[in-house]
C-alpha positions as a Markdown table, in Angstrom:
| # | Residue | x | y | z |
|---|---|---|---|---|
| 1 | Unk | 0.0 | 0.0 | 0.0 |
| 2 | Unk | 1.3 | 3.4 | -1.3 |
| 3 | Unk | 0.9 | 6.8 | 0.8 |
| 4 | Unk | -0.7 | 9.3 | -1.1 |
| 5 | Unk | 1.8 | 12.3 | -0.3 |
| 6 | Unk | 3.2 | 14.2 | -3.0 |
| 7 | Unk | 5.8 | 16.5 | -3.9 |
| 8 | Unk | 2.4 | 18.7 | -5.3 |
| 9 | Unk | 1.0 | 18.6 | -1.8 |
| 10 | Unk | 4.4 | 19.3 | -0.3 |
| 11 | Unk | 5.0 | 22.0 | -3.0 |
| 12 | Unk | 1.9 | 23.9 | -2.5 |
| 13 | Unk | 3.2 | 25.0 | 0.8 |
| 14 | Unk | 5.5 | 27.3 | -0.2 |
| 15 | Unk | 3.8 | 30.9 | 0.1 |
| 16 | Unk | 7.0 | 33.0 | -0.6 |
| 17 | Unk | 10.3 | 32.6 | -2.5 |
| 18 | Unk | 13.1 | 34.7 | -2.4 |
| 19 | Unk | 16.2 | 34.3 | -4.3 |
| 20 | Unk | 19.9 | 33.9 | -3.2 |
| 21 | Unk | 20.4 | 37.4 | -3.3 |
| 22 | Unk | 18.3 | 38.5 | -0.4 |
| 23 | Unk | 19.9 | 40.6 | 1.8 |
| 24 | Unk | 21.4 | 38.9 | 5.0 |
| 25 | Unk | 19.1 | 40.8 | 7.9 |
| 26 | Unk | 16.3 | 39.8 | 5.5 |
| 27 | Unk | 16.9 | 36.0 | 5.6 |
| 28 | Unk | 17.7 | 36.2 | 9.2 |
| 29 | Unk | 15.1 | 38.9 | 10.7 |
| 30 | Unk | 12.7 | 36.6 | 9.2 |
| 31 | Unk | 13.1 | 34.0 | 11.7 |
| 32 | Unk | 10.5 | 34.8 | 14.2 |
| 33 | Unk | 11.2 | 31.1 | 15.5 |
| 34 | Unk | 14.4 | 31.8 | 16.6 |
| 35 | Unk | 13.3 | 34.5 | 19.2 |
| 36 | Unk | 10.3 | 32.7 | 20.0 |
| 37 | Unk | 12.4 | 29.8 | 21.0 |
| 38 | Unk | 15.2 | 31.5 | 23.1 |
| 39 | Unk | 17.4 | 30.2 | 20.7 |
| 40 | Unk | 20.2 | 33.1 | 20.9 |
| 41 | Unk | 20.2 | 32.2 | 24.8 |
| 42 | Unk | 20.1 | 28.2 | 23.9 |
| 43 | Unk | 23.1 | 28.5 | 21.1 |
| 44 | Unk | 25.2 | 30.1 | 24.3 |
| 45 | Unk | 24.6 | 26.6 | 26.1 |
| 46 | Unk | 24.7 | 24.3 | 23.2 |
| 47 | Unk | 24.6 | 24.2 | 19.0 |
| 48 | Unk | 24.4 | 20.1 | 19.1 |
| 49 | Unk | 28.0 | 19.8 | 18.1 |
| 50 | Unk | 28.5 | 16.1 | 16.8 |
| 51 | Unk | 25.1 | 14.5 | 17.2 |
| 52 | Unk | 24.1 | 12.3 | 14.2 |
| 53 | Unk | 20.6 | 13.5 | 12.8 |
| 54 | Unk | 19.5 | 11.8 | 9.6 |
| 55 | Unk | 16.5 | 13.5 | 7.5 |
| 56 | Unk | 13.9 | 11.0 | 5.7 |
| 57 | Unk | 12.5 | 13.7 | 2.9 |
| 58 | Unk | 12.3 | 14.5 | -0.9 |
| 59 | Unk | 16.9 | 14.6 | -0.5 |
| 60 | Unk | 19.1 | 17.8 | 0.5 |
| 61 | Unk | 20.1 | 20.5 | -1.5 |
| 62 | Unk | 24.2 | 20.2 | 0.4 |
| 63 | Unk | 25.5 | 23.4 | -1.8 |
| 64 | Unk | 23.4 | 25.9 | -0.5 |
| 65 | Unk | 25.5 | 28.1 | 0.8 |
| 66 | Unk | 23.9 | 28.0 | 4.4 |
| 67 | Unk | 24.2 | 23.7 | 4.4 |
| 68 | Unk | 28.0 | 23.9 | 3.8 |
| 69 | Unk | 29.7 | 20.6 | 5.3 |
| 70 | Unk | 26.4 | 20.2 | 7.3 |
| 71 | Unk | 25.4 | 17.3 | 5.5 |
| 72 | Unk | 26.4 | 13.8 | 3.8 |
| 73 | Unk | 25.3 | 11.6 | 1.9 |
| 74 | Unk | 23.1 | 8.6 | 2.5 |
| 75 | Unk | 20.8 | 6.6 | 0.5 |
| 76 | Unk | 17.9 | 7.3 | -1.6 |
| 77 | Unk | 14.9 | 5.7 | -3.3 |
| 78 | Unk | 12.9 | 6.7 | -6.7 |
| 79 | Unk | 14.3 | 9.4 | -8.9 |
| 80 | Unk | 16.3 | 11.1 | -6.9 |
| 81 | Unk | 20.1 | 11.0 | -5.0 |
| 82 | Unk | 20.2 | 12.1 | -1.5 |
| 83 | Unk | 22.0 | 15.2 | -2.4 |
| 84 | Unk | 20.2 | 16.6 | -4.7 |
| 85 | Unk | 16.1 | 18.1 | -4.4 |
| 86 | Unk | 14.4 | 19.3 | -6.9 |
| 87 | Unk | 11.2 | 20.2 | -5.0 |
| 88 | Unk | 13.2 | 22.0 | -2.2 |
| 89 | Unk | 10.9 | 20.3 | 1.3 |
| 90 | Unk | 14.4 | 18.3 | 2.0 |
| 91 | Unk | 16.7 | 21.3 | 2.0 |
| 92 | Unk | 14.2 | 23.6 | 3.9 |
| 93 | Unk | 13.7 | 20.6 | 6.9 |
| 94 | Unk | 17.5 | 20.7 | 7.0 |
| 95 | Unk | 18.3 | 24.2 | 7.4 |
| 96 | Unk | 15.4 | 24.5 | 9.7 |
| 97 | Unk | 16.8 | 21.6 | 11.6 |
| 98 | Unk | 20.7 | 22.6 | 10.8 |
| 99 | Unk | 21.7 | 25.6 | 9.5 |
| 100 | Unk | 24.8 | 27.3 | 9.6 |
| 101 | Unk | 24.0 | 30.4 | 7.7 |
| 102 | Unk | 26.7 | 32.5 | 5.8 |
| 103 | Unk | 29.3 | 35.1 | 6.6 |
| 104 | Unk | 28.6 | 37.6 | 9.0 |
| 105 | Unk | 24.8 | 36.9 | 10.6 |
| 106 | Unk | 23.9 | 36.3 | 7.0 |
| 107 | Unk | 21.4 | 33.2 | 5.7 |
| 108 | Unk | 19.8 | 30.6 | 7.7 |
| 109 | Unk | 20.4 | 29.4 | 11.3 |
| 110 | Unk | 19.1 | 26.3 | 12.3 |
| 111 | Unk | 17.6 | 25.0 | 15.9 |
| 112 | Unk | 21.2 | 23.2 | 15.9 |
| 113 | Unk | 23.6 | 24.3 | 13.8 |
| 114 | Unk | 26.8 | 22.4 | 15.2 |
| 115 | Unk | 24.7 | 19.0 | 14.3 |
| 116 | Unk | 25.6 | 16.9 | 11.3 |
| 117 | Unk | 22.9 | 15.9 | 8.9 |
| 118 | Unk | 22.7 | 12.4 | 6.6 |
| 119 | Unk | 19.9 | 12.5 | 3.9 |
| 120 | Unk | 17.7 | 9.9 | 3.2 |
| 121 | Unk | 15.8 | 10.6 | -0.6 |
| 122 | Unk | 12.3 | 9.5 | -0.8 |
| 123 | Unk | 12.1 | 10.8 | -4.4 |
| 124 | Unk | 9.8 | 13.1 | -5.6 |
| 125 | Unk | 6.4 | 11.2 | -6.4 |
| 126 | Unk | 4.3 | 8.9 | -4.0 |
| 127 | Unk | 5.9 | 7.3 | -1.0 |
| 128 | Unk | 6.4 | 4.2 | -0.5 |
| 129 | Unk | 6.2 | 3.0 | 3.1 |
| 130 | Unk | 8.2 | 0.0 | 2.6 |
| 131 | Unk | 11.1 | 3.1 | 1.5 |
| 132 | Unk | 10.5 | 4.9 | 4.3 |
| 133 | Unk | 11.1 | 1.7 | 6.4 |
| 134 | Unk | 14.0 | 0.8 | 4.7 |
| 135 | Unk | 15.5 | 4.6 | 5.2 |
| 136 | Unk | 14.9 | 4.7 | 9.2 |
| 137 | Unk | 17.1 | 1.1 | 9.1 |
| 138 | Unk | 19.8 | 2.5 | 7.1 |
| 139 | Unk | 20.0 | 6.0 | 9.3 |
| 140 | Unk | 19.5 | 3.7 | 12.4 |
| 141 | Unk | 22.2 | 1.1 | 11.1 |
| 142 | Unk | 24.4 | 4.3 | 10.3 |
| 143 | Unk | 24.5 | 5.5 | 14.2 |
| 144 | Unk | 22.2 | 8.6 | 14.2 |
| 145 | Unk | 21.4 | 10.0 | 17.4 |
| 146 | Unk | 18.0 | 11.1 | 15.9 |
| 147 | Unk | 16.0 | 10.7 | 13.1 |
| 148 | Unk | 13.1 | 12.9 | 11.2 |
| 149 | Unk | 10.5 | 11.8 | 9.3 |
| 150 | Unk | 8.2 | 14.8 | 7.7 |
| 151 | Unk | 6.9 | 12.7 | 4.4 |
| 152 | Unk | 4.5 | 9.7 | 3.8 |
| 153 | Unk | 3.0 | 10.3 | 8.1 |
| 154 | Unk | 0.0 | 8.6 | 8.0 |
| 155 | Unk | 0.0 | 5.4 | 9.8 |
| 156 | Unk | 1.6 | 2.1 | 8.0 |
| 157 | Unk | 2.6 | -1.2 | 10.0 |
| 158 | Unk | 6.0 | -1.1 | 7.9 |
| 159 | Unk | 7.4 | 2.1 | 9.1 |
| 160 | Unk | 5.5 | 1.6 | 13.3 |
| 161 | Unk | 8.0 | -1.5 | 13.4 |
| 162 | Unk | 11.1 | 0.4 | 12.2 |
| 163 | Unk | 10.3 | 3.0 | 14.4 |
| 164 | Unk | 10.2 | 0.4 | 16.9 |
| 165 | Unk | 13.6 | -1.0 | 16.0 |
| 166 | Unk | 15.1 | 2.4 | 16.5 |
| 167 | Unk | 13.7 | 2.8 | 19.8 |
| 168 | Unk | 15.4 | -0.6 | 20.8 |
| 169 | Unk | 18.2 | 0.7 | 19.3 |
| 170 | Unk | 17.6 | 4.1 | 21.6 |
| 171 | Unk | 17.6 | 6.2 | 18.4 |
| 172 | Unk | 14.6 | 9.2 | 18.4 |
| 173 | Unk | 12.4 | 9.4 | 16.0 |
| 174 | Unk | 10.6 | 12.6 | 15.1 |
| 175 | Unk | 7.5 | 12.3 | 12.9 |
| 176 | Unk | 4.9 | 14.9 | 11.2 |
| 177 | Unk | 1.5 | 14.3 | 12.3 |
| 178 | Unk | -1.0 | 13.9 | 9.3 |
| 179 | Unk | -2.7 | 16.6 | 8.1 |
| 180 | Unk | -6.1 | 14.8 | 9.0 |
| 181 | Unk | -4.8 | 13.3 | 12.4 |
| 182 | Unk | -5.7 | 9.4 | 12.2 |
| 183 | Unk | -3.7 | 7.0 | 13.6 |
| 184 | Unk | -0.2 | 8.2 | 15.2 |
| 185 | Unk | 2.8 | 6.1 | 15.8 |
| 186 | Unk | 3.9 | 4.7 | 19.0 |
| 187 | Unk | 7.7 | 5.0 | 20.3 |
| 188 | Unk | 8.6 | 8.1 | 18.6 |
| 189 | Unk | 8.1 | 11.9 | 19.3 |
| 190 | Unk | 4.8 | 13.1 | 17.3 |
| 191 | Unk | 5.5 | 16.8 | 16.1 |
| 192 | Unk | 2.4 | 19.2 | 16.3 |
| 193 | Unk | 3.0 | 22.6 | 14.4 |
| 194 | Unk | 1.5 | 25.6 | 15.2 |
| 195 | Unk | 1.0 | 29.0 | 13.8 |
| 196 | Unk | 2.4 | 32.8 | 15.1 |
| 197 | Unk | -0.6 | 32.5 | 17.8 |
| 198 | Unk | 0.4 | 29.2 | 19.4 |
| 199 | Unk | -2.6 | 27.6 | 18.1 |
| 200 | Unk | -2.4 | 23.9 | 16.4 |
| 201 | Unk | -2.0 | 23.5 | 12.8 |
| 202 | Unk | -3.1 | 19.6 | 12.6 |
| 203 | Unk | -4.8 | 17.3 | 15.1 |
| 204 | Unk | -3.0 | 15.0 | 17.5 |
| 205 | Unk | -3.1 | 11.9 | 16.0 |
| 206 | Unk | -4.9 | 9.1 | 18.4 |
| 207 | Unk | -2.6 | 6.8 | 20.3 |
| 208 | Unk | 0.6 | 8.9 | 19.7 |
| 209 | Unk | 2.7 | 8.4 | 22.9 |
| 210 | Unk | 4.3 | 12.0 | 23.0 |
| 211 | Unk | 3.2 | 15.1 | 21.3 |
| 212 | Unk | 5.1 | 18.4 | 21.1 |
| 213 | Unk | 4.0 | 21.5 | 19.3 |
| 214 | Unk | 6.5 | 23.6 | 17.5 |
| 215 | Unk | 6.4 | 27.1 | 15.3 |
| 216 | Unk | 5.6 | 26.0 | 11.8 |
| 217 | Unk | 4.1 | 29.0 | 10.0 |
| 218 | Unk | 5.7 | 31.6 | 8.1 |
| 219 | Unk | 9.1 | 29.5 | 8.7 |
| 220 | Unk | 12.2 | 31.3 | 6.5 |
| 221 | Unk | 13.9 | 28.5 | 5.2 |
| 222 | Unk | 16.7 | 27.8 | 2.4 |
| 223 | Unk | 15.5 | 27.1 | -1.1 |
| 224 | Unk | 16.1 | 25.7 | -4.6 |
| 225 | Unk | 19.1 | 26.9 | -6.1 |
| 226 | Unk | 21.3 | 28.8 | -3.3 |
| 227 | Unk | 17.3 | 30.8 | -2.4 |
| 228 | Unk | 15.1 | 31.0 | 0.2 |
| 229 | Unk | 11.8 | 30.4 | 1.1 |
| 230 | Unk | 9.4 | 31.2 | 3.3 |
| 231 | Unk | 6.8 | 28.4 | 4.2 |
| 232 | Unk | 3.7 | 27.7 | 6.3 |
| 233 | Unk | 3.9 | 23.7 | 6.6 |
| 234 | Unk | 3.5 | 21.6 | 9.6 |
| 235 | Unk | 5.9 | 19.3 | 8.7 |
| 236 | Unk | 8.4 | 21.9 | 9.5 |
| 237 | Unk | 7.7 | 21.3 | 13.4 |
| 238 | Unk | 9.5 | 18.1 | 12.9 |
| 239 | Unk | 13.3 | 19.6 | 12.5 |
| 240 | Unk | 12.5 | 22.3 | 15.8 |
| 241 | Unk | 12.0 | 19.4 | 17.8 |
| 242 | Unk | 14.9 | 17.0 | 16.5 |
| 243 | Unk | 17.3 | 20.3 | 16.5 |
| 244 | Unk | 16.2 | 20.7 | 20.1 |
| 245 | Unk | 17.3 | 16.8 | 21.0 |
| 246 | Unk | 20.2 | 17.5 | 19.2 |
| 247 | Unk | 20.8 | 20.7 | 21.5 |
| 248 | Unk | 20.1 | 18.5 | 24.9 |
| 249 | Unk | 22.4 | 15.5 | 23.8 |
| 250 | Unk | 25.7 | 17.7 | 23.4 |
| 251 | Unk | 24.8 | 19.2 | 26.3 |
| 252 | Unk | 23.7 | 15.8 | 28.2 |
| 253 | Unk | 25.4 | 13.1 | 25.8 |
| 254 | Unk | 24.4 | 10.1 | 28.1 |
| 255 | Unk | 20.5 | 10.9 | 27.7 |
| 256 | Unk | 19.3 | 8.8 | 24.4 |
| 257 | Unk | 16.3 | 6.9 | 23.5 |
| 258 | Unk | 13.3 | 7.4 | 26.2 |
| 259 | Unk | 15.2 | 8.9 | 29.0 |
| 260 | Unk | 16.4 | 11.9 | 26.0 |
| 261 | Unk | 12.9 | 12.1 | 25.5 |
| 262 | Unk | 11.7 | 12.4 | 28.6 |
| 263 | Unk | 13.9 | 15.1 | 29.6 |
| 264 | Unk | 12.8 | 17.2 | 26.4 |
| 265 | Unk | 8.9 | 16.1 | 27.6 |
| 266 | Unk | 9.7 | 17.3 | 30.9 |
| 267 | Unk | 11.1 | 20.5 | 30.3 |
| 268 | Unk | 8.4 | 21.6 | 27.7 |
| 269 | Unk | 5.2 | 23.5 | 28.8 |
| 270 | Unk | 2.2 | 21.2 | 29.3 |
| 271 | Unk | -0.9 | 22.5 | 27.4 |
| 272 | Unk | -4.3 | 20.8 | 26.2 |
| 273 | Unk | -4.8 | 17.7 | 24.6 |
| 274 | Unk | -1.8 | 16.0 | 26.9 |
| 275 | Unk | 0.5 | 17.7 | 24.2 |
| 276 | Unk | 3.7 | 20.4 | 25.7 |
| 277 | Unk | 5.2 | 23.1 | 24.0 |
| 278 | Unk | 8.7 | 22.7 | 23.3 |
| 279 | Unk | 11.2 | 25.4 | 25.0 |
| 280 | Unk | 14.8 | 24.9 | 24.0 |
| 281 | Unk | 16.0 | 27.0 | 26.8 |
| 282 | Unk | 14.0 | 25.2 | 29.8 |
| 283 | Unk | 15.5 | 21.9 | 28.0 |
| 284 | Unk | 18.7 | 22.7 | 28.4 |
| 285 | Unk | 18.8 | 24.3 | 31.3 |
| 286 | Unk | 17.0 | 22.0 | 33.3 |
| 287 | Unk | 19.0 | 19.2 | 35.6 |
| 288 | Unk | 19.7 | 15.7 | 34.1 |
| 289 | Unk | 16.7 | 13.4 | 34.3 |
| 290 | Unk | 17.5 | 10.2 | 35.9 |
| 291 | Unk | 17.4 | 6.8 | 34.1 |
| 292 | Unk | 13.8 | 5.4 | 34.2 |
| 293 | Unk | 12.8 | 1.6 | 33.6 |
| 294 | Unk | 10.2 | 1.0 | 31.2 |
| 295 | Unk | 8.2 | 3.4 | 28.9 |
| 296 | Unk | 9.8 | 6.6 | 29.6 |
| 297 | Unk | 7.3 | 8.6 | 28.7 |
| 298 | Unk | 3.7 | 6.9 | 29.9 |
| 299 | Unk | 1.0 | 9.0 | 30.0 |
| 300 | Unk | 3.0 | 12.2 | 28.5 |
| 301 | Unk | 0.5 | 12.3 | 25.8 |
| 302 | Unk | -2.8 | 11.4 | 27.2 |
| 303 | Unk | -2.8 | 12.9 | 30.6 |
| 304 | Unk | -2.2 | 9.4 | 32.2 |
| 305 | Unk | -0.3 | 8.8 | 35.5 |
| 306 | Unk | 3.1 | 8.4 | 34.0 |
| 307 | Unk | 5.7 | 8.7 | 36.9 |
| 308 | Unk | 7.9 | 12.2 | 37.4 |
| 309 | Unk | 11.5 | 11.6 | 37.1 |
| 310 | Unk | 13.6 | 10.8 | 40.4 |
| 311 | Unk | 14.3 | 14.5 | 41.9 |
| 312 | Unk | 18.2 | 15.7 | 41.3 |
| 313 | Unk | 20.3 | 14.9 | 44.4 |
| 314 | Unk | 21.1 | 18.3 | 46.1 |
| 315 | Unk | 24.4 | 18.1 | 47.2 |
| 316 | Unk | 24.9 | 21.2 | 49.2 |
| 317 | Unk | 21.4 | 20.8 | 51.1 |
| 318 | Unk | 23.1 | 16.9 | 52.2 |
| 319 | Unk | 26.2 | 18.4 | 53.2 |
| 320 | Unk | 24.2 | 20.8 | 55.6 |
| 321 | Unk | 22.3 | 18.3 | 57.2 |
| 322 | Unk | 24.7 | 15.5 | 57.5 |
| 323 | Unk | 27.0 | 18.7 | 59.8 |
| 324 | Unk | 23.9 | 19.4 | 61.7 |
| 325 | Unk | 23.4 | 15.9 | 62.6 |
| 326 | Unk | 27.0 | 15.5 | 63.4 |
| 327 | Unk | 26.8 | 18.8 | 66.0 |
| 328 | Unk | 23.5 | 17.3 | 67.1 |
| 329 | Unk | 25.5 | 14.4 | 68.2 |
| 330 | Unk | 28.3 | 15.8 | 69.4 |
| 331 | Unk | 26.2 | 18.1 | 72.0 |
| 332 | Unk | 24.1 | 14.9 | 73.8 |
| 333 | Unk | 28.3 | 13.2 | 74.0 |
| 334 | Unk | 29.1 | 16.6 | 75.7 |
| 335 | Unk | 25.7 | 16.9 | 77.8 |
| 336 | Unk | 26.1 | 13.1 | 79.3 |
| 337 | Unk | 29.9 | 13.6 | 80.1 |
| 338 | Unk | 28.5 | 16.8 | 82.2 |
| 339 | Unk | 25.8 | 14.6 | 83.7 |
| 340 | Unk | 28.2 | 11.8 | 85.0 |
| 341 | Unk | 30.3 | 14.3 | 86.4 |
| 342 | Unk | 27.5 | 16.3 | 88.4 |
| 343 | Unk | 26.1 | 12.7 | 89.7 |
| 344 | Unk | 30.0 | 11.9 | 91.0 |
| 345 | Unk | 30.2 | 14.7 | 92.9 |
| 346 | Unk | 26.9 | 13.7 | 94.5 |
């Protein structure tokens, strides 16, 4: 069974292009997100130097001039390489999710722009979910920390048991949720994009495990040839969230799998539905969650009675009491000694 989710309906979200020429503060002023998202603040902390993220789209444009050395080469399926995209929803996830701009202030910047990126090509026409399966085994084979998936959403057996294979594996995956809702896929992070108000784009797809809504309107993003583009799709919530997991596992490298989840799930703003908002900052500035056994996440997404992580040890706070018990001590030894004495001299 084939997923009816075409480069047409990806094309048609594209409300503005501009071409490589725009002036840097245009390209970067643009970028609501990044102030929305305390990601100045968040980039002081971390940029997710070194973590792995492989991107499961129509391939990435890798010589645009803000993707330089940000991305390599993977595999690819239908009638395109993994380098190349002629529709441009590849390159636009990736400098969402990675990019590293140009010269001073000038072009892109991405949720994590120290990440590395490996492309996985869908092609350009319908997609098959036995591809997309196929691609989340090859990125998860390949050592990704995390891995997006913004094309062919809708639910298919294929790609729910590859997704659970990288969660064994204790690689992240970040879907889309379908435009209509339906069915949403267990053991991964279900993005939710919402407009410049806050408000959802799409439904929260029944049964997802963990939802977390993301700016996805009006997005500047890189283009076609070397341009940019500026596009309402909410798809593009998919690369905020993995660049924020990218931004937490620099910063906290032994968090993976549920327990990197969990921390970005904790950190986020709860809001209706059993859905948070995700907040970069809070993420990594919030103390390591500890290790949990089981689902990590229970009950993040449907309100349930999913356990809080253990509180942080405070260290300072132990040292304080464990000196007031010791003086505590110290004055009975000193109050007896005086008592003996006083009864000898009875």
């Amino acid at each position: 069974m084939r997923l009816a989710w075409t480069a047409a309906i990806l094309a048609a979200a594209l409300v503005v292009s501009l071409p490589a020429t725009a002036g840097a503060d245009e390209v970067r002023d643009a970028q609501w997100h990044l102030t929305a998202l305390e990601l100045p603040a968040a980039h002081e902390l971390s940029t997710g130097e070194g973590v792995k993220i492989g991107v499961i789209d129509t391939g990435i444009d890798a010589r645009h001039p803000d993707l330089a050395e940000a991305v390599t080469e993977g595999t690819a399926f239908g009638d395109t390489d993994s380098l190349t995209d002629p529709v441009g929803t590849g390159t636009a996830v990736a400098s969402v999710l990675a990019g590293r701009g140009h010269g001073q202030d000038a072009g892109v910047l991405g949720v994590a722009p120290g990440a590395q990126i490996t492309s996985v090509s869908l092609g350009t026409g319908i997609v098959d979910p036995q591809h997309v399966a196929a691609g989340i085994k090859f990125l998860v084979d390949s050592g990704m920390d995390v891995i997006t998936l913004t094309r062919g959403v809708e639910f298919q057996e294929a790609v729910q048991n590859a997704i659970a294979n990288a969660a064994a594996a204790d690689v992240v995956v970040v879907v889309a949720a379908g435009p209509g809702g339906g069915r949403g896929y267990t053991e991964a992070v279900t993005a939710i994009g919402t407009d410049r108000s806050g408000a959802p784009m799409t439904p929260i797809p029944e049964g997802a495990d963990v939802t977390v809504t993301a700016p996805a309107d009006q997005i500047m993003a890189a283009g076609p040839n070397g341009g940019y583009q500026t596009t309402s799709d909410a798809a593009l919530a998919v690369p905020m969230v993995a660049g924020t997991l990218a931004l937490v596992k620099e910063r906290l490298p032994d968090l993976a799998g549920t327990d990197l989840i969990r921390h970005l799930v904790d950190s986020g703003e709860p809001r209706d539905g059993g859905a948070v908002t995700l907040r970069p900052l809070q993420a990594l500035s919030a103390e390591q969650a500890q290790p949990v056994d089981g689902d990590a996440h229970a009950g993040a997404a449907d309100g349930g009675d999913g356990a809080a992580p253990a509180a942080a040890v405070n260290t300072p706070l132990i040292a304080v009491v464990a000196a007031a018990g010791l003086l505590v001590q110290a004055a009975l030894v000193g109050y007896a000694r005086l008592a003996a004495r006083r009864a000898r001299r009875v």
